[in-house]
C-alpha positions as CSV (number, residue, x, y, z in Angstrom):
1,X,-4.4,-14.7,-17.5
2,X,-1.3,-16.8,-16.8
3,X,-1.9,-20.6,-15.5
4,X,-0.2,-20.1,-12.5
5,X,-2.3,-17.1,-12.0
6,X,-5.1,-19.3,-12.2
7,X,-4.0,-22.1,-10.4
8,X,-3.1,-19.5,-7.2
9,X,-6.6,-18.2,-7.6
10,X,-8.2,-21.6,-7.2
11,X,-6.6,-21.8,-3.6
12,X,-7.5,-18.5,-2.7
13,X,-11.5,-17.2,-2.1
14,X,-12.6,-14.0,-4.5
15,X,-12.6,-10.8,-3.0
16,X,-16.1,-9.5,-2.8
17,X,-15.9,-5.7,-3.1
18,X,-19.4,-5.4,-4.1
19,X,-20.2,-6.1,0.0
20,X,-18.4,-3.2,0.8
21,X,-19.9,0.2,2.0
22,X,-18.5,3.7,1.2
23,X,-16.6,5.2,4.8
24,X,-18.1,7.5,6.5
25,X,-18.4,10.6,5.1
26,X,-16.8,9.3,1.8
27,X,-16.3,11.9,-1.1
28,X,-14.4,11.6,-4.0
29,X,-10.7,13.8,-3.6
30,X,-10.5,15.7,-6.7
31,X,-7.0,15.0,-7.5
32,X,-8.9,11.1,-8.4
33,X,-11.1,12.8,-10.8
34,X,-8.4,15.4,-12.9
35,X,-4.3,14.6,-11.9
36,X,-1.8,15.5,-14.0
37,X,0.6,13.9,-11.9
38,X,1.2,10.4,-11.6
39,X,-0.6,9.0,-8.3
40,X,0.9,7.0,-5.1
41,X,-0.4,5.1,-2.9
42,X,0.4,5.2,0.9
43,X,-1.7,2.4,3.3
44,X,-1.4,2.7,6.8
45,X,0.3,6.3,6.7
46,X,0.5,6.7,11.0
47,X,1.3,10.2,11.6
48,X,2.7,10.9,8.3
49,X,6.4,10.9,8.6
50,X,6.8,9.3,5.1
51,X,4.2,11.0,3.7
52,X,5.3,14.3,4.6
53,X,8.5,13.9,3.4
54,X,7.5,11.8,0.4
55,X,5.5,15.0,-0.8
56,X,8.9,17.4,-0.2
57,X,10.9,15.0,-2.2
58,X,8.8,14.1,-5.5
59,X,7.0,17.0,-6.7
60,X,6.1,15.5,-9.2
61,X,4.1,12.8,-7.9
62,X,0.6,13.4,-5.8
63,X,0.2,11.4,-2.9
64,X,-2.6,9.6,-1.2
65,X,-2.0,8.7,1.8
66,X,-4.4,6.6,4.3
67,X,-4.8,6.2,7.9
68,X,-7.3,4.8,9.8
69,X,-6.6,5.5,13.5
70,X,-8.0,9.0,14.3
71,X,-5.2,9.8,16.7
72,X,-2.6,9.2,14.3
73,X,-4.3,10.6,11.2
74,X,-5.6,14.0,13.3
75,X,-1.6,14.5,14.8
76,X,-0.7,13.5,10.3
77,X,-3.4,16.3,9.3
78,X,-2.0,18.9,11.2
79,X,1.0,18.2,10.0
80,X,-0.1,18.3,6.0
81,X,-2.0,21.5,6.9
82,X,1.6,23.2,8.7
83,X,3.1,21.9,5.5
84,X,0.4,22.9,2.6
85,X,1.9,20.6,-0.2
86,X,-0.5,20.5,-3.1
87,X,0.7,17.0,-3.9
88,X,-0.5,15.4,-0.4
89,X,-4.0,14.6,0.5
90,X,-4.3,12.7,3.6
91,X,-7.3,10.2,4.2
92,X,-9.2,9.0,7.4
93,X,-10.5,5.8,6.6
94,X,-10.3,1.9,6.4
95,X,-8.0,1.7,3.6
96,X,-9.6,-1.0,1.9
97,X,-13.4,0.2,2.2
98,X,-11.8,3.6,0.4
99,X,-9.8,1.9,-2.1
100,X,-12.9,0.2,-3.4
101,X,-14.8,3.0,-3.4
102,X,-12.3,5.2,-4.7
103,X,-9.2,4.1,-7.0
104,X,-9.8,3.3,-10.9
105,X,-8.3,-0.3,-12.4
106,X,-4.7,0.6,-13.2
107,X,-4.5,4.1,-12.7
108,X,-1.7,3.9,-9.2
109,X,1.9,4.8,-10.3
110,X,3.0,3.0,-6.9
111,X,2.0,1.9,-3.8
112,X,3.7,1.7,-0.1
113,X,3.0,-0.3,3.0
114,X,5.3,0.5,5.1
115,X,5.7,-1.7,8.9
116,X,1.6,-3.0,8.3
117,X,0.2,-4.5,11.4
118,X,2.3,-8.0,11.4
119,X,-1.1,-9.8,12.6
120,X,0.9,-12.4,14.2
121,X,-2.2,-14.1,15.5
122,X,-4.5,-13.6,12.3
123,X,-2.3,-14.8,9.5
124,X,-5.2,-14.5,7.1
125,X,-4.9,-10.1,7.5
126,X,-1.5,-10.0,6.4
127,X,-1.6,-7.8,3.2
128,X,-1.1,-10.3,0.8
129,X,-2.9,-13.4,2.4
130,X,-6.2,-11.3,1.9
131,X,-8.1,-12.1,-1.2
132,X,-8.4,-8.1,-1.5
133,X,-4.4,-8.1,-2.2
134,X,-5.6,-8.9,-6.0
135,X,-7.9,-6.3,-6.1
136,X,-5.2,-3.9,-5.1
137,X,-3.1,-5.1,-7.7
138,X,-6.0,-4.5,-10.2
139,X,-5.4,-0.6,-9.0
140,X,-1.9,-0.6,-9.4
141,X,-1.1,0.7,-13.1
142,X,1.4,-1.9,-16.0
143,X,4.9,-2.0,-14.6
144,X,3.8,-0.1,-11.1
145,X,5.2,-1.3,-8.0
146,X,4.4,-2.0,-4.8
147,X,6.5,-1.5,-1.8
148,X,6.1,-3.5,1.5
149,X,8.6,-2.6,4.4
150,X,8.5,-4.7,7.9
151,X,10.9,-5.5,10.9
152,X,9.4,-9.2,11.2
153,X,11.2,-11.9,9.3
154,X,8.2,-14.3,9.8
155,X,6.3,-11.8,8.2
156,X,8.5,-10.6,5.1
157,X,9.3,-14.7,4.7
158,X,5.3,-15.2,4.3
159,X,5.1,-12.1,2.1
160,X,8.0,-13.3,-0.1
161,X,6.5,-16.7,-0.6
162,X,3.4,-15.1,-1.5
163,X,4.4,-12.8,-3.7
164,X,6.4,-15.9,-5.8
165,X,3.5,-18.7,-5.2
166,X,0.4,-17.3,-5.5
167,X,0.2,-13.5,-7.2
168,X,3.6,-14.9,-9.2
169,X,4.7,-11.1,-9.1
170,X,9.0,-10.7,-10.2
171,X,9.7,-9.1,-7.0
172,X,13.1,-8.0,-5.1
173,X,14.0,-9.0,-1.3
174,X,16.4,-6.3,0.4
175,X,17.7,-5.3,3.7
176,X,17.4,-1.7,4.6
177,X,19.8,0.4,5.5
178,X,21.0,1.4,9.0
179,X,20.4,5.2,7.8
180,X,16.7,4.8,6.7
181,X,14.4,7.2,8.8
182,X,11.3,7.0,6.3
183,X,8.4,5.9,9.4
184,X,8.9,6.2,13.2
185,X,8.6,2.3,13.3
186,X,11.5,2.4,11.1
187,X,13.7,5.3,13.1
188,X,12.6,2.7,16.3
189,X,13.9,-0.2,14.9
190,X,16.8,0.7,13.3
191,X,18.3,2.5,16.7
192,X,17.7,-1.0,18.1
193,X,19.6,-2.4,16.0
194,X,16.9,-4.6,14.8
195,X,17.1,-5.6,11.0
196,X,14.1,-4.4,8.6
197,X,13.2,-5.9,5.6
198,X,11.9,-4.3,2.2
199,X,10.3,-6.3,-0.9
200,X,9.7,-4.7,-3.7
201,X,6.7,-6.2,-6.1
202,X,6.6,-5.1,-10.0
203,X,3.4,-5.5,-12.0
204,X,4.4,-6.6,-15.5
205,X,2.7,-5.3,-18.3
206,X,0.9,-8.7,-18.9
207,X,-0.5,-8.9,-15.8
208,X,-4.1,-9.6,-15.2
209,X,-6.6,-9.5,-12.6
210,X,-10.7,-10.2,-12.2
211,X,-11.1,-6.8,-11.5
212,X,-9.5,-5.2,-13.9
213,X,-12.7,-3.3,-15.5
């Protein structure tokens, strides 16, 4: 482990994943226990827009994707089910509850968080304020990525100094394009003419984690 990744874990609590219960109704998706495709990781999937069109577009990936509103996951289920792509499986739960309970250390090709919650009030929920951000990078396989959209600068300045001072990730700040349609949020934001940010976090093959066994 790398001394600044130590130092940045003094400052920051442990994430305790052993305090965690299963979800509801929590069973193990078979394409966790025998893929031959390389898994991705969608949290916070709303009705599915990017999922659904993620699946079309890369075949040869199998994507989870996570939802934990019921309205929004039951109108993204019908959707999956109209569109019967073997390489989608859409999830109902708290995303981080599941994660625990379901991913392996290192075995997620790539993961997306696309327009999160910008928890404007509760700083400490942003993705990677939370102590649980380093057990998602424990999940995310040598030289993955992970993908974090939003449309709040305060937000995607936070993230960005994050990603540098505390996980010390190489990582790559962008402004998306006027033509992007992946989420509604993003289809909403663009017509507004707002501008939307993308930073794009690599895991390098050195990395390391406390959880990664």
């Amino acid at each position: 482990m790398s001394d600044n990744l130590e130092l940045s874990h003094q400052k920051k609590r442990a994430f305790q994943p052993h305090q965690l219960s299963a979800p509801r109704d929590f069973s193990m998706p078979s394409v966790l226990l025998n893929s031959e495709l390389p898994l991705v990781l969608e949290i916070g999937a709303g009705k599915g827009k990017h999922a659904l069109s993620f699946a079309q577009q890369n075949p040869d990936k199998h994507l989870i994707a996570i939802e934990r509103t019921r309205n929004k996951f039951e109108a993204f289920a019908k959707l999956a089910g109209q569109q019967n792509s073997s390489n989608l499986t859409p999830i109902h739960a708290d995303a981080i509850a599941w994660i625990v309970h379901a991913i392996a250390p290192r075995s997620i090709d790539s993961i997306y968080i696309l327009y999160p919650n910008p928890e404007q009030h509760n700083p400490n929920q942003q993705w990677l304020n939370m102590p649980f951000f380093e057990f998602l990078l424990s999940r995310l396989q040598e030289g993955g990525e992970i993908v974090l959209a939003t449309n709040i600068e305060a937000y995607m300045d936070n993230a960005e100094q994050q990603v540098c001072e505390v996980w010390c990730l190489p990582n790559i700040r962008s402004q998306i394009a006027s033509s992007s349609q992946r989420t509604h949020f993003e289809v909403k934001y663009l017509a507004r003419q707002e501008t939307c940010w993308q930073l794009n976090i690599k895991k390098p093959a050195s990395y390391q984690t406390r959880f990664d066994d």
